[in-house]
N, CA, C and O atoms as a DFTB+ gen file, in Angstrom:
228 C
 N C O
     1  1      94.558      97.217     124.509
     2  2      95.518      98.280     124.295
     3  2      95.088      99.198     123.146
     4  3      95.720     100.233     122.933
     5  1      94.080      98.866     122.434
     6  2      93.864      99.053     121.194
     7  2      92.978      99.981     120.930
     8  3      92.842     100.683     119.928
     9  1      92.346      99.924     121.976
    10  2      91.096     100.734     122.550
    11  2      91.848     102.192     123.621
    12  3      91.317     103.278     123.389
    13  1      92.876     102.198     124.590
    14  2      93.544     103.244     124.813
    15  2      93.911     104.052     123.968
    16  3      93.608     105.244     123.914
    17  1      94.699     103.353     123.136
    18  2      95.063     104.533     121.741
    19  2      94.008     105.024     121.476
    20  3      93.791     106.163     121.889
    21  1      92.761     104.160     120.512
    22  2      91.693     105.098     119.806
    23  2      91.505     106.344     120.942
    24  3      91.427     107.532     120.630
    25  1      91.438     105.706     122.628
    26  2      90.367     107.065     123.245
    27  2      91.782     108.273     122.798
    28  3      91.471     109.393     122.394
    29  1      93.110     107.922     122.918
    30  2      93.929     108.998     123.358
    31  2      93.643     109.482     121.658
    32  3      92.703     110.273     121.739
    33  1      93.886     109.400     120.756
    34  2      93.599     109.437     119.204
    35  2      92.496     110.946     119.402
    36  3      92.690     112.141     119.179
    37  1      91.340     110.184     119.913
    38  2      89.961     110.709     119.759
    39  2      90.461     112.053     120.735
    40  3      90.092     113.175     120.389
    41  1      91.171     111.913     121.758
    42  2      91.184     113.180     123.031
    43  2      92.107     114.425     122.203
    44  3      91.870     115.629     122.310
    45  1      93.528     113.641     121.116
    46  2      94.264     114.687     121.030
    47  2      93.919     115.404     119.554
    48  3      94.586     116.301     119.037
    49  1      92.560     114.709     118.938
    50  2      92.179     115.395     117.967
    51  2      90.942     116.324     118.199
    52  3      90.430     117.018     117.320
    53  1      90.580     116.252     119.346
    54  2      89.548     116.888     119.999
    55  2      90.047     118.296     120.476
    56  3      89.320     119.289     120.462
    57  1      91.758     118.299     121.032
    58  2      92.325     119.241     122.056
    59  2      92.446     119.935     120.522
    60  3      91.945     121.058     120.466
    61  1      93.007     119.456     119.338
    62  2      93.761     119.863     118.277
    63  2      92.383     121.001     117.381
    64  3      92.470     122.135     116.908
    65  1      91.453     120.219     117.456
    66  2      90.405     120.777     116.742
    67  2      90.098     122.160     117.994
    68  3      89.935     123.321     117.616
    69  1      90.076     121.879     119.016
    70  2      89.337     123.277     119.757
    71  2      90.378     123.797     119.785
    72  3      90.110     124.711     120.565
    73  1      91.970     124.007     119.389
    74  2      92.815     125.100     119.126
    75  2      92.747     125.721     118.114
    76  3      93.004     126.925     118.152
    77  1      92.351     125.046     116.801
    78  2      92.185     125.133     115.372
    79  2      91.115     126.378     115.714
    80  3      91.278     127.559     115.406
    81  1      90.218     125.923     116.281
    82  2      89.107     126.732     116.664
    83  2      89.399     127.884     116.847
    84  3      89.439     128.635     115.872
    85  1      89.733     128.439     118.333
    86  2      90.414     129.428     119.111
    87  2      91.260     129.963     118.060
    88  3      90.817     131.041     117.662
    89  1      92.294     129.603     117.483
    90  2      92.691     130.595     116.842
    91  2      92.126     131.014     115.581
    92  3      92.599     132.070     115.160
    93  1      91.082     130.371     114.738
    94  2      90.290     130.940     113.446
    95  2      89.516     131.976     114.154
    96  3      89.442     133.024     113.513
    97  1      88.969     131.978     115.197
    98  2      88.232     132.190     115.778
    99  2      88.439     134.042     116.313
   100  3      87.581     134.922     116.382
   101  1      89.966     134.096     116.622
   102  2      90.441     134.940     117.580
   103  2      90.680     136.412     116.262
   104  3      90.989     136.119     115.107
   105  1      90.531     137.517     116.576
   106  2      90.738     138.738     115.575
   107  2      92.278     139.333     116.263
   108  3      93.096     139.937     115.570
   109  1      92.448     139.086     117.489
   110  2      93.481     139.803     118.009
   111  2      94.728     138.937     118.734
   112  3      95.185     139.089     119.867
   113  1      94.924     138.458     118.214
   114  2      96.207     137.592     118.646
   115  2      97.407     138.210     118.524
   116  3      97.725     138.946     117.590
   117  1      98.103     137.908     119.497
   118  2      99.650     138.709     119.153
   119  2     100.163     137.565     118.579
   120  3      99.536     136.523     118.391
   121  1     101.534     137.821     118.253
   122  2     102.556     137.196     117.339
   123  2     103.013     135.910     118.567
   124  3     103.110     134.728     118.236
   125  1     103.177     136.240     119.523
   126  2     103.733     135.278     120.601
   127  2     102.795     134.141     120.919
   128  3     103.054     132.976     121.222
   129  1     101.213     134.990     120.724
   130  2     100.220     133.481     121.248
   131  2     100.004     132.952     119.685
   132  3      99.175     132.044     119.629
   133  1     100.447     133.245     118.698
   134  2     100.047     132.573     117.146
   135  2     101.352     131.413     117.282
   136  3     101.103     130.223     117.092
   137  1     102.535     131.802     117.573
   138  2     103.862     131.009     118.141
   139  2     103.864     129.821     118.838
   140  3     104.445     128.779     118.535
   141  1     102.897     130.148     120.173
   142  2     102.541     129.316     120.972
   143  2     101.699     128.110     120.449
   144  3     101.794     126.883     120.466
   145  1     100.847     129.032     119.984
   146  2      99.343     128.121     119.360
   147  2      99.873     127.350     118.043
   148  3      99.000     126.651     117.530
   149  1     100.444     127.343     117.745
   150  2     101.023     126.644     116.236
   151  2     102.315     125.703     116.592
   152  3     102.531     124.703     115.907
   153  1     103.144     126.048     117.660
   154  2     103.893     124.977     118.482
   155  2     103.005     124.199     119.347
   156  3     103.244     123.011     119.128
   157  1     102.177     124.316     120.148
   158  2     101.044     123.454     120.719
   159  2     100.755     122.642     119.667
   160  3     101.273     121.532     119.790
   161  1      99.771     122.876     118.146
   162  2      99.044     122.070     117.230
   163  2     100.241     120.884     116.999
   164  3     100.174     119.666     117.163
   165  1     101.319     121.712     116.567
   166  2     102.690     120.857     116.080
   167  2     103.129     119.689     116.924
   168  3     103.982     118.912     116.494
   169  1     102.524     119.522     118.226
   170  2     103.102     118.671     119.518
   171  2     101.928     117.649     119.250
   172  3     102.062     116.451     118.999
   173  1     100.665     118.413     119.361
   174  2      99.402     117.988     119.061
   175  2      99.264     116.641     118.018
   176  3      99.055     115.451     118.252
   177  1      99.539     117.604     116.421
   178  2      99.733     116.263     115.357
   179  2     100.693     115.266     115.269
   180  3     100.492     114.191     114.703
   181  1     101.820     115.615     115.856
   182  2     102.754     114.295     116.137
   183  2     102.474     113.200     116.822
   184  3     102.692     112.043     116.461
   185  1     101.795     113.706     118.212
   186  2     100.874     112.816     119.300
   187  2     100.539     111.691     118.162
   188  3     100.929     110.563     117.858
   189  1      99.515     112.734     117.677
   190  2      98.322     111.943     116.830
   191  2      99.037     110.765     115.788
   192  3      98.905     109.544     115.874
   193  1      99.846     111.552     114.768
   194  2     100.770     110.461     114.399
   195  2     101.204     109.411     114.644
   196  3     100.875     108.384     114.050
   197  1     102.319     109.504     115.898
   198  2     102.498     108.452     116.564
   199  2     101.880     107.399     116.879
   200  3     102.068     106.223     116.568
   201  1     100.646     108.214     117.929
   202  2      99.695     106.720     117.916
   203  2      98.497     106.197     116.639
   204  3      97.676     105.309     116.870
   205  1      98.556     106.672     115.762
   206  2      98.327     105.943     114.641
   207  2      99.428     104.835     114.048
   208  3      99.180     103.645     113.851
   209  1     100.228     105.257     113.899
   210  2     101.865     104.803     113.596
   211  2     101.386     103.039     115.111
   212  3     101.535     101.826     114.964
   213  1     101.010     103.602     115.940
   214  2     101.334     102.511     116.674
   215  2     100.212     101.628     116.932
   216  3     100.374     100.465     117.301
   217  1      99.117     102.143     116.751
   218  2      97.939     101.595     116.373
   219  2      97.732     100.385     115.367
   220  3      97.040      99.380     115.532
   221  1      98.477     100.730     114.337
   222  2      98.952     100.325     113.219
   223  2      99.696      98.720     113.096
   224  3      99.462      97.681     112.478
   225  1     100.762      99.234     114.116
   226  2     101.660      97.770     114.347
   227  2     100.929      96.950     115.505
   228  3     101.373      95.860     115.864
């Protein structure tokens, strides 16, 4: 079980880092996809949280 988490761990810091990306990245973003993209990360690091949090126990 222990080994699912790490891969999901490893997948949602992977998705998290190539958004991080995309938006350092981007010169023209509107206000709605900076919204989007920063509610995505926010869903993103909780994931991650969690299954650390559960990793853990």
């Amino acid at each position: 079980m222990e080994e699912k988490i790490e891969k999901a761990i490893e997948y949602y810091n992977f998705k998290s880092k190539k958004m991080l990306d995309f938006i350092n990245s981007s010169n023209n973003l509107t206000v709605d996809q900076i919204i989007e993209s920063g509610e995505e990360l926010a869903i993103l690091e909780y994931k991650i949280t969690a299954l650390e949090a559960a990793k853990e126990n």
